[in-house]
C-alpha positions in Angstrom: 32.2 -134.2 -140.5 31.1 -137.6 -139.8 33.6 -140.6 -139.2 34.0 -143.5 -141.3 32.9 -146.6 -139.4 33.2 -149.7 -141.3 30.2 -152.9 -140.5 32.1 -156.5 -140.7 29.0 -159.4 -141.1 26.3 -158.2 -142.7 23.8 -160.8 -141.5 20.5 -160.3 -139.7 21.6 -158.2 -136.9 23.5 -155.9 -139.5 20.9 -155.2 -141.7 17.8 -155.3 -139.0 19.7 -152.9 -136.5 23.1 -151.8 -137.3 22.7 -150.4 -141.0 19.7 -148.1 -140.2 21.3 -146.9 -136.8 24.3 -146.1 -139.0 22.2 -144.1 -141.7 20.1 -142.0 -138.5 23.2 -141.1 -136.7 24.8 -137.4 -137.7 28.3 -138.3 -136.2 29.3 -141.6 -138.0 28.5 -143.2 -141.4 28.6 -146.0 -142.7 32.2 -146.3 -145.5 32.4 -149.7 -146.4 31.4 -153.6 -145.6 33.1 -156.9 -145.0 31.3 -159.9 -145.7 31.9 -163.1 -147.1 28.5 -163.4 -149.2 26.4 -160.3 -148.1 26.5 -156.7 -149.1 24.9 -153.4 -148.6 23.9 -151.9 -151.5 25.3 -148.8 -152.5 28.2 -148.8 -149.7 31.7 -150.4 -150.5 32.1 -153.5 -149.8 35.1 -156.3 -149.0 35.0 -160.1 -148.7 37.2 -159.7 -145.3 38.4 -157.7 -142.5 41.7 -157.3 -143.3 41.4 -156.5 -147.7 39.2 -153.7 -145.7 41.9 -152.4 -143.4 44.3 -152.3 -146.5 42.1 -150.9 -149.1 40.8 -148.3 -146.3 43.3 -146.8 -144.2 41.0 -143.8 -143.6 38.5 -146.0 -142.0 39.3 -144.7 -137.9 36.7 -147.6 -136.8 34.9 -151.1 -136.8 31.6 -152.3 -135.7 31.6 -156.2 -135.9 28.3 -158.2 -136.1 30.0 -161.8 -136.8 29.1 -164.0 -134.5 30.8 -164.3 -131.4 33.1 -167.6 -132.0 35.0 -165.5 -134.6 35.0 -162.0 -133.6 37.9 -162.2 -131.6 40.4 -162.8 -134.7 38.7 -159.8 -136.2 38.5 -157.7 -133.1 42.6 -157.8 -132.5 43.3 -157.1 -136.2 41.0 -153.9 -135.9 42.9 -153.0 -132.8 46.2 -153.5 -134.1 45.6 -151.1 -136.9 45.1 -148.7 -134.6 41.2 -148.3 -135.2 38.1 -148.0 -132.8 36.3 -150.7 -132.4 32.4 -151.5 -131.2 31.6 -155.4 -130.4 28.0 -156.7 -130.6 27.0 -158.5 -127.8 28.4 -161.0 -126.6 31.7 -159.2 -126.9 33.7 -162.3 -127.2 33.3 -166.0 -126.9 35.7 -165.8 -123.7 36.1 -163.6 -120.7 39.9 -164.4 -121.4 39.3 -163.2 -125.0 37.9 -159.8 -123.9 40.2 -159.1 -121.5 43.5 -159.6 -124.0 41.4 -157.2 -126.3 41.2 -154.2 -123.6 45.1 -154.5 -123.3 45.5 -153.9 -126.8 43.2 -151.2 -127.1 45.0 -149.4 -124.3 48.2 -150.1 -125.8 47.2 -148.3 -129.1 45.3 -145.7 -127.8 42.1 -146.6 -129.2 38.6 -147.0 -127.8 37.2 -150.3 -127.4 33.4 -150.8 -126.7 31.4 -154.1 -125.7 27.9 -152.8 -126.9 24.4 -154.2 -124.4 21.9 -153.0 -126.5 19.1 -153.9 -123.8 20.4 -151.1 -121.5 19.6 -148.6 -124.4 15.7 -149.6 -124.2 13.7 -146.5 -123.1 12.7 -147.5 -119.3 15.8 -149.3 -118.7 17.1 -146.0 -117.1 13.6 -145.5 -115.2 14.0 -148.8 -113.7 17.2 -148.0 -112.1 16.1 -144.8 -110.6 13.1 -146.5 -109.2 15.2 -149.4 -107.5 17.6 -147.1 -106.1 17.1 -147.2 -102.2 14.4 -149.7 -102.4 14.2 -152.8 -99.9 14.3 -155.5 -102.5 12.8 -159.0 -101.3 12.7 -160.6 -104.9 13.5 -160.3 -108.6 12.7 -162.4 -111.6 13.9 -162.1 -114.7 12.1 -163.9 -117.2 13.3 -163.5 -121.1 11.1 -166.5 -123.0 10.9 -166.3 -126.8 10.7 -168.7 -130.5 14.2 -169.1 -131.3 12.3 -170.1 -134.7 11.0 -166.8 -134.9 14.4 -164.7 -134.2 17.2 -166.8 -135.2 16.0 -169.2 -138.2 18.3 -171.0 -139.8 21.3 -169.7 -137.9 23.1 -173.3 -137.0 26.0 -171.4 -134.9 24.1 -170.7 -132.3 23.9 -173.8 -131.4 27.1 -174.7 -131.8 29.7 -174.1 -128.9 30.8 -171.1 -128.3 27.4 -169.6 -129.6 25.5 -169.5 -126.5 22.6 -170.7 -127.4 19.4 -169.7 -125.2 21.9 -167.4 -123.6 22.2 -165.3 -126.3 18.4 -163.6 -125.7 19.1 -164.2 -121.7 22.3 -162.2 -121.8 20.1 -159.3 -123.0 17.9 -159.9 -119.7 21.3 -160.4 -117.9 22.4 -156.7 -118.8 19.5 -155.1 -118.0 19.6 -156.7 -114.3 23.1 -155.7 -114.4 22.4 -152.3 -115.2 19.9 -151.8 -113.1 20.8 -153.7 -109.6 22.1 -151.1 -107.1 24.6 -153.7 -105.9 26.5 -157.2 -107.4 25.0 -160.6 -107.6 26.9 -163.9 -108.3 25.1 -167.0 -109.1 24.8 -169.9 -106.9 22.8 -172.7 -109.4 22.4 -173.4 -112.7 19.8 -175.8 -114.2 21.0 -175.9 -118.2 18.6 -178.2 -120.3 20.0 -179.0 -123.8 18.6 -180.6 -126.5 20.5 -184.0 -127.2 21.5 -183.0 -130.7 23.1 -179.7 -129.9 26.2 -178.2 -128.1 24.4 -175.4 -126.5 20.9 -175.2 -124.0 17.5 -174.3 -125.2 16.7 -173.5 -121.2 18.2 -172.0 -118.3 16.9 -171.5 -114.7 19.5 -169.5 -112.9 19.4 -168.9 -108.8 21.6 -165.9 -107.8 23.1 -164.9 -104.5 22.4 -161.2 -103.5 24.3 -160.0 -100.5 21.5 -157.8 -99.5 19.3 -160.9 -99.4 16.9 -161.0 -102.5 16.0 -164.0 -103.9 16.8 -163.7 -107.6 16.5 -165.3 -110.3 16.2 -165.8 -114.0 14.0 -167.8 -116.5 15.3 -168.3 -119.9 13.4 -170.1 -123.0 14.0 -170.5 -126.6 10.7 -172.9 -126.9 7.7 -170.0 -126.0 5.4 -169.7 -129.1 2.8 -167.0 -128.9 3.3 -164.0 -127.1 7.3 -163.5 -126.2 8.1 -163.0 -122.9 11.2 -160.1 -122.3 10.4 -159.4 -118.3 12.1 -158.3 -115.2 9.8 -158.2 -111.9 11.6 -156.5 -108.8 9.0 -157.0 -105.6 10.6 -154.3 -103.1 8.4 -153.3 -99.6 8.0 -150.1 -101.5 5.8 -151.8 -104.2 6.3 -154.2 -107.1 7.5 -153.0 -110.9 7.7 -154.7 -114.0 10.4 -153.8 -116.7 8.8 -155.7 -119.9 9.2 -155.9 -123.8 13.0 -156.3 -123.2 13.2 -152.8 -120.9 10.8 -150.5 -123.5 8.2 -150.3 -120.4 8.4 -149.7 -116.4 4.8 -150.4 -115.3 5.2 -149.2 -111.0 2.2 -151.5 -109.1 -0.2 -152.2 -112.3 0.5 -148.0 -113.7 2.9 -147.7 -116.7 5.5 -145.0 -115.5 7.4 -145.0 -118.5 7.7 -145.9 -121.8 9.0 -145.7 -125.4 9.9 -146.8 -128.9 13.0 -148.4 -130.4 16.2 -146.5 -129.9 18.6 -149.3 -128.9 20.8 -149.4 -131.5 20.8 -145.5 -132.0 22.0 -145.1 -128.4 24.6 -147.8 -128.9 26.1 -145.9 -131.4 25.8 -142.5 -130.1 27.6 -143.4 -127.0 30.3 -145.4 -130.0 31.0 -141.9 -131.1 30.9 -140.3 -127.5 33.8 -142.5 -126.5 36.0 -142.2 -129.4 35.6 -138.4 -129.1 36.5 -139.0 -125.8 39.2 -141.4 -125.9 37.7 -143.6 -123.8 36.7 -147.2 -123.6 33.5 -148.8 -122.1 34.0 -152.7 -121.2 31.1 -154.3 -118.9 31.4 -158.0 -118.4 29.2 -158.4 -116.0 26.7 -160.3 -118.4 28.8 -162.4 -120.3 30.7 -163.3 -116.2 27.1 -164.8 -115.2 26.7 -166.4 -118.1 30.2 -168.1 -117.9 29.6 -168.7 -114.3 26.3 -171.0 -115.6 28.3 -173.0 -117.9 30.9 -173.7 -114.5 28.0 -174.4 -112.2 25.2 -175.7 -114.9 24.2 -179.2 -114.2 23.3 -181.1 -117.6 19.7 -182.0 -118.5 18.8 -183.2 -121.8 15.5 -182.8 -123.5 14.2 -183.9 -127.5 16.2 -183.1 -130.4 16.1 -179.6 -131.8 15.4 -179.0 -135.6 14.5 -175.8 -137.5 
């Protein structure tokens, strides 16, 4: 029988990814919503988290979509009723945050998963078998998009805490992350924000690899036309390009491997693997870089933004 999973926000991300992800998967289903103005139709649905937990004790687990200066709230009162929970990326608003949520899921016994849904696209995987052994001399990670396009209307991401142009980046952060045989910090940070919002719009990053790469990453919220989602690791072996956001692994100019649009259905297949498991999964690499840019970031300003 399938478990109960209950989907707390039902915004964009919800509905766009989460709800039919939900409906394809055999192990979990979707039981009920919380919301404060959204619904899905024809599935229970609460105003809040916790009239949920009351009203549905038989609920074992939570997937939360809110955005990431409130999960946390939400997140610990899961926990403490003793149900599974999955976190959207970013998994908190905090490193500090994330890490007071692991302790409570080990203290109740119950998994707890920060969810990349980049490392679920289809060449991802392809990418890191291919780099494995190689003599890397450069990577560039470039992840340029409309934030018109993807995030319209959506003031809290601009607001602190929201991350801003980080919030695509991160995906290009957890790909590198995921596929980099060995760690990077970062060394620069050149954050450019617009002068009416608390969050950047750009990010060029500079990373220190101890195998001595130069990496790097590009990161845009102001690229019209074609979107940008790339990652190009120059080895002496050859040069390979992981594009639209990990979907593609093209090995000097020759697409090696490709796919569709499982991202979300992997996310919640490995969900149900680790509650069957009684496991948790907790990567912070990602959201540590991207902390790491806001303690080294030096401030540039550019025009007001406006949707």
């Amino acid at each position: 029988m399938a478990q109960a999973v209950a989907l707390v926000g039902i915004g964009k991300i919800a509905r766009d990814q989460h709800v039919p992800a939900l409906a394809a998967n055999p192990d979990l289903a979707l039981a009920a919503t919380a919301s404060r103005n959204a619904q899905v139709e024809g599935v229970e649905a609460h105003s809040d988290l916790a009239s949920l937990l009351a009203a549905r004790p038989d609920i074992p687990a939570v997937s939360l979509c809110t955005p990431p200066q409130v999960r946390y709230a939400d997140a610990r009162r899961a926990l403490e009723a003793g149900r599974h929970v999955m976190l959207e990326k970013p998994p908190g608003a905090t490193l500090s945050e994330v890490h007071d949520l692991v302790a409570l899921a080990r203290a109740r016994g119950v998994t707890l998963f920060a969810s990349w849904h980049s490392r679920e696209a289809a060449a991802v995987g392809a990418a890191r078998d291919w780099l494995a052994g190689k003599s890397i001399r450069k990577v560039e990670v470039i992840w340029k998009e409309d934030v018109r396009r993807w995030h319209p209307g959506q003031e809290w991401i601009w607001q602190a805490g929201g991350l801003g142009v980080f919030d695509p980046g991160i995906n290009g952060l957890s790909v590198l992350t995921a596929i980099y045989p060995r760690g990077l910090f970062l060394h620069r940070a050149d954050l450019t924000f617009p002068e009416n919002r608390d969050t950047p719009i750009a990010a060029d990053l500079a990373f220190t690899d101890p195998g001595g790469a130069e990496v790097g990453a590009a990161f845009d919220w102001r690229q019209e036309g074609e979107q940008s989602w790339d990652i190009v690791l120059t080895c002496d072996e050859g040069t390979a390009r992981l594009s639209k956001g990990g979907a593609e692994l093209a090995v000097d100019g020759d697409i090696v491997a490709t796919g569709g649009d499982g991202e979300y259905a992997g996310l919640y297949a490995r969900f149900a693997e680790l509650i069957a498991a009684g496991e948790s999964d907790v990567d912070l690499a990602p959201l540590r870089h991207v902390a790491d840019a806001f303690l080294l970031g030096r401030r540039l300003v550019t025009d007001p933004f406006h949707f």
